[in-house]
VEXROPA-512232 format. One record per atom (N, C-alpha, C): z, x, y; atom name; residue number from 1; chain. Coordinates in steps of 0.02 Angstrom, whole numbers, plus 50000, padded with zeros to 5 digits. Atoms other than C-alpha are relative to their C-alpha. Layout:
N
[[Z, X, Y], 'CA', NUM, 'A'] ...
//
This chain:
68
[[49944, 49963, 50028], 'N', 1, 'A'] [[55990, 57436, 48705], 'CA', 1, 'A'] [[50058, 49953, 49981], 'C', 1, 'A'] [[49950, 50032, 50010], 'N', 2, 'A'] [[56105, 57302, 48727], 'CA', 2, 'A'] [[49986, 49958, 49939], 'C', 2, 'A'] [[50061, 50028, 50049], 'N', 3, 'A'] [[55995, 57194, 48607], 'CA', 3, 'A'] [[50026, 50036, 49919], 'C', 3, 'A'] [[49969, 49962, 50057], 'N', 4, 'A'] [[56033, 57348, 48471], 'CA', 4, 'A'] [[50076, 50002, 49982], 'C', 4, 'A'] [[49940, 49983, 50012], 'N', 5, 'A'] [[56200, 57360, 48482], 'CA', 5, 'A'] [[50041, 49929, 49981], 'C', 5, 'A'] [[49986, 50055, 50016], 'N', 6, 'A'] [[56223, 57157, 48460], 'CA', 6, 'A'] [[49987, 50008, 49937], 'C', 6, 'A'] [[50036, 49986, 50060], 'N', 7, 'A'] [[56119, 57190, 48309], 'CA', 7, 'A'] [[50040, 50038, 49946], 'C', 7, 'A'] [[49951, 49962, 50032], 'N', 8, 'A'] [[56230, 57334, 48243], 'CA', 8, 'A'] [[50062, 49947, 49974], 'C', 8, 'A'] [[49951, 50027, 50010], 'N', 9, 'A'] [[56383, 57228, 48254], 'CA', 9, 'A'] [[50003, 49947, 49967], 'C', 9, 'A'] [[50001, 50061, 50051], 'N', 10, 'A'] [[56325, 57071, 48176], 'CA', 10, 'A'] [[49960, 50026, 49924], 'C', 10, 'A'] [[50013, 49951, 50082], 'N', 11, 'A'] [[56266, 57185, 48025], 'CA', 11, 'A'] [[50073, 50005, 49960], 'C', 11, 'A'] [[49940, 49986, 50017], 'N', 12, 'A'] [[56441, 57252, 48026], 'CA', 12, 'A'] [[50044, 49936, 49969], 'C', 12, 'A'] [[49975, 50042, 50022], 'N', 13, 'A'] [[56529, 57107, 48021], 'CA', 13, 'A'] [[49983, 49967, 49957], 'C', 13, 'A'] [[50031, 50006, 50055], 'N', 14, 'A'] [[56404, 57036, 47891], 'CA', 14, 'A'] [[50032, 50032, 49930], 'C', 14, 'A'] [[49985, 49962, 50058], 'N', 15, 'A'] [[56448, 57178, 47778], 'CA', 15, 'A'] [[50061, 50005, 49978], 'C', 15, 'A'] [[49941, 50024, 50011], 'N', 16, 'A'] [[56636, 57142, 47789], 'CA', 16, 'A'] [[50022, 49943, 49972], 'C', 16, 'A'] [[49987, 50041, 50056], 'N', 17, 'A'] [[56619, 56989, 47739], 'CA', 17, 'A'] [[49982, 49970, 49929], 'C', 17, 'A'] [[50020, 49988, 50072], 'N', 18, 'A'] [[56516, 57022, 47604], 'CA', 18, 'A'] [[50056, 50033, 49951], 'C', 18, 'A'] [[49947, 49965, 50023], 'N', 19, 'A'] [[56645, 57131, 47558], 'CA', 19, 'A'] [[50060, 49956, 49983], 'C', 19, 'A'] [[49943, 50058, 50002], 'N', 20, 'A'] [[56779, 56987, 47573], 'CA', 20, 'A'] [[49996, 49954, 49949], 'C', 20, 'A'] [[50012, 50056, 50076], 'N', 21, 'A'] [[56680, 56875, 47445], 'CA', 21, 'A'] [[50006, 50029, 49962], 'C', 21, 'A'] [[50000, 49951, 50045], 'N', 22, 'A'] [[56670, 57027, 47331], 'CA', 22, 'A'] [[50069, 49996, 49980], 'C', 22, 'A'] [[49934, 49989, 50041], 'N', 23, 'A'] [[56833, 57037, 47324], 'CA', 23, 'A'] [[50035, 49952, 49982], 'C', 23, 'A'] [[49968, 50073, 50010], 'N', 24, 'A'] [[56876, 56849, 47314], 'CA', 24, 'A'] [[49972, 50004, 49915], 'C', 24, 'A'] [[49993, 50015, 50074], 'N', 25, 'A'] [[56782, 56842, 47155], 'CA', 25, 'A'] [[50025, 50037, 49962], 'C', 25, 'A'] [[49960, 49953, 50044], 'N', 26, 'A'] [[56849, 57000, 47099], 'CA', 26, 'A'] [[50068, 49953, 49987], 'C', 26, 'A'] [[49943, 50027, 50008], 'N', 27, 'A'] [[57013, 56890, 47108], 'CA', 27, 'A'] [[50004, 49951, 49942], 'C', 27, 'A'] [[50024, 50085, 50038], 'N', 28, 'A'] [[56928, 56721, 47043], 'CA', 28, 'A'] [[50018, 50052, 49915], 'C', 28, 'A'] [[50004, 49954, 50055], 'N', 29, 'A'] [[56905, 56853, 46883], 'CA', 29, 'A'] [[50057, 50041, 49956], 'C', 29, 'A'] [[49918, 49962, 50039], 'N', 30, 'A'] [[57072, 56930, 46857], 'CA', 30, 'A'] [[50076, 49933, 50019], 'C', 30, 'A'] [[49963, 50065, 50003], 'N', 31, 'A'] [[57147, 56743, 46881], 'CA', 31, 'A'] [[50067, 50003, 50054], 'C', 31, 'A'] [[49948, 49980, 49929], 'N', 32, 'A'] [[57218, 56804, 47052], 'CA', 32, 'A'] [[49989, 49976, 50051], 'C', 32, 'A'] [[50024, 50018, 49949], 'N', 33, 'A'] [[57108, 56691, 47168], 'CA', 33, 'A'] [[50058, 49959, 50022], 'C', 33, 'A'] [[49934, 50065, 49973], 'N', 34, 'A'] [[57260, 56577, 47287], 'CA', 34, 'A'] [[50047, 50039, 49991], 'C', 34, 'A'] [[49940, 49989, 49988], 'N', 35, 'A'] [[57374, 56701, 47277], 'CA', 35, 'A'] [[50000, 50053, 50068], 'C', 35, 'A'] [[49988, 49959, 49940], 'N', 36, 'A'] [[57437, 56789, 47433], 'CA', 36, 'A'] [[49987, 50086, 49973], 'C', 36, 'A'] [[49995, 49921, 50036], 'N', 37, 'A'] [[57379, 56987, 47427], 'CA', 37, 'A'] [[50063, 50021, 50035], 'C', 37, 'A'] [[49966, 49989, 49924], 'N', 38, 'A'] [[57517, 57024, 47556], 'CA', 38, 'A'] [[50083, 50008, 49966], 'C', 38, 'A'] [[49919, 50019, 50030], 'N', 39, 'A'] [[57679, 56927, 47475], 'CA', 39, 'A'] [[50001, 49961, 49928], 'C', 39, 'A'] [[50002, 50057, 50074], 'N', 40, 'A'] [[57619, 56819, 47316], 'CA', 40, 'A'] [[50000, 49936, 49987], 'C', 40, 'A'] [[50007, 50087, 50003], 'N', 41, 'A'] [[57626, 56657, 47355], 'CA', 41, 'A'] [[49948, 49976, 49995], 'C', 41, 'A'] [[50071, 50011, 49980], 'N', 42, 'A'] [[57498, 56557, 47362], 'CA', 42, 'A'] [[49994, 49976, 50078], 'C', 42, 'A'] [[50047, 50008, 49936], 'N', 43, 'A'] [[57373, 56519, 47491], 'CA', 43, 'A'] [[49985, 49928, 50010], 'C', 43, 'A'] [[49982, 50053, 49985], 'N', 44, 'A'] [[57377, 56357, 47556], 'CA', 44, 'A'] [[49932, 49981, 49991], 'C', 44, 'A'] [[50039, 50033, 50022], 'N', 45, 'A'] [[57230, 56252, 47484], 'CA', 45, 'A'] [[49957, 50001, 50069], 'C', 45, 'A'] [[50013, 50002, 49935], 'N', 46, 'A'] [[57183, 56202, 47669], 'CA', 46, 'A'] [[49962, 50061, 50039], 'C', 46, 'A'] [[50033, 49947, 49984], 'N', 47, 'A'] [[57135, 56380, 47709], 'CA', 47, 'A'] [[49970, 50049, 49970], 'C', 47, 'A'] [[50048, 49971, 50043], 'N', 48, 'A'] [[57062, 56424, 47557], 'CA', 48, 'A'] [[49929, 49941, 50025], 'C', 48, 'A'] [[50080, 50038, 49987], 'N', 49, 'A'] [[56931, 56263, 47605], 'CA', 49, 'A'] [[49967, 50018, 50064], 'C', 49, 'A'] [[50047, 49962, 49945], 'N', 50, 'A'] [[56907, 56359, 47766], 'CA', 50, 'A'] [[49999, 50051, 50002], 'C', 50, 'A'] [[50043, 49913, 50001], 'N', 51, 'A'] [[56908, 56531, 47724], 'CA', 51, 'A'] [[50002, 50015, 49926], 'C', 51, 'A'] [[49984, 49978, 50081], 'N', 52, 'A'] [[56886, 56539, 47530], 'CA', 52, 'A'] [[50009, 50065, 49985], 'C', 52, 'A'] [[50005, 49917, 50004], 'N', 53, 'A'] [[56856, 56737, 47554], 'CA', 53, 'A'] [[50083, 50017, 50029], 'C', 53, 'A'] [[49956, 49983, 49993], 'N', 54, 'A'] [[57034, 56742, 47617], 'CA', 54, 'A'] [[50052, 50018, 49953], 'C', 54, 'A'] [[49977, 49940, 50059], 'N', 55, 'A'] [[57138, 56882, 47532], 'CA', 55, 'A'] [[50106, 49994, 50019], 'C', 55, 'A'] [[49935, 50058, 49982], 'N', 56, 'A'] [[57311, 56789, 47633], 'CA', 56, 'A'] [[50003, 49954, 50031], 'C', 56, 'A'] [[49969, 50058, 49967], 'N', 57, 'A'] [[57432, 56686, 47683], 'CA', 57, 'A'] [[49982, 49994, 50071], 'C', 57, 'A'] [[49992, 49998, 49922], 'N', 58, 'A'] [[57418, 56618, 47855], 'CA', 58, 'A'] [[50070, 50056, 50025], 'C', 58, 'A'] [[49951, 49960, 49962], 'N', 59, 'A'] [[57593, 56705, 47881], 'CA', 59, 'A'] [[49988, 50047, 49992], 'C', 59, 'A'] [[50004, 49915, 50013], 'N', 60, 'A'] [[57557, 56879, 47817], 'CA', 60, 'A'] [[49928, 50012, 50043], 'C', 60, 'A'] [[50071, 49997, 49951], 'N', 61, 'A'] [[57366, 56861, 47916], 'CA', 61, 'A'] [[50030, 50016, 50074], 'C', 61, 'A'] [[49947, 49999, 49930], 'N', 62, 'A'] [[57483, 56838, 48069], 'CA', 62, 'A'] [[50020, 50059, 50011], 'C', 62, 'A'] [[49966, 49934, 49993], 'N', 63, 'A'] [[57584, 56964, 48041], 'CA', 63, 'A'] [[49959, 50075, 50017], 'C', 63, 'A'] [[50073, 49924, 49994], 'N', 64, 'A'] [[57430, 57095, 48020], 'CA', 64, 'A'] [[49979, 49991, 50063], 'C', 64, 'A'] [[50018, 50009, 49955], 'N', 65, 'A'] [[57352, 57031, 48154], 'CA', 65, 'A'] [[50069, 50023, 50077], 'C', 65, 'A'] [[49931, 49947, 49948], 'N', 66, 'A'] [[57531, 57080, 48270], 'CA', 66, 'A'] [[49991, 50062, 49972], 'C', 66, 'A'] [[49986, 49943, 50026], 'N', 67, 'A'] [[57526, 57229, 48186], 'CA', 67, 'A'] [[49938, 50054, 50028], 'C', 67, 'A'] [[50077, 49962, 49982], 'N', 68, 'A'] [[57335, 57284, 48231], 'CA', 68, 'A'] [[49986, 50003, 50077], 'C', 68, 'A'] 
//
């Protein structure tokens, strides 16, 4: 059971971040990839080379993350 429910969750999270690239290129496409969704700025090079699917800034990520 426990076995299934590991299973479930690494699906889930899978499918989120499928969802995350989806929407990165949706960006790449409307010449919006590097910019903050949050505040507009851009996205600091540095954490686009470690999370390219990232949709913000480290500060506005932060902030969500207090917020959740």
């Amino acid at each position: 059971m426990q076995q299934q429910k590991m299973v479930a969750v690494n699906r889930q999270a899978a499918q989120q971040r499928r969802r995350q690239v989806e929407a990165a290129l949706d960006r790449i496409e409307a010449g919006e990839y590097g910019e903050c969704q949050g505040c507009g700025e851009e996205i600091e090079p540095r954490r686009l080379g470690a999370q390219p699917e990232a949709p913000l800034c480290l500060d506005c990520q932060s902030r969500r993350e207090r917020r959740d």
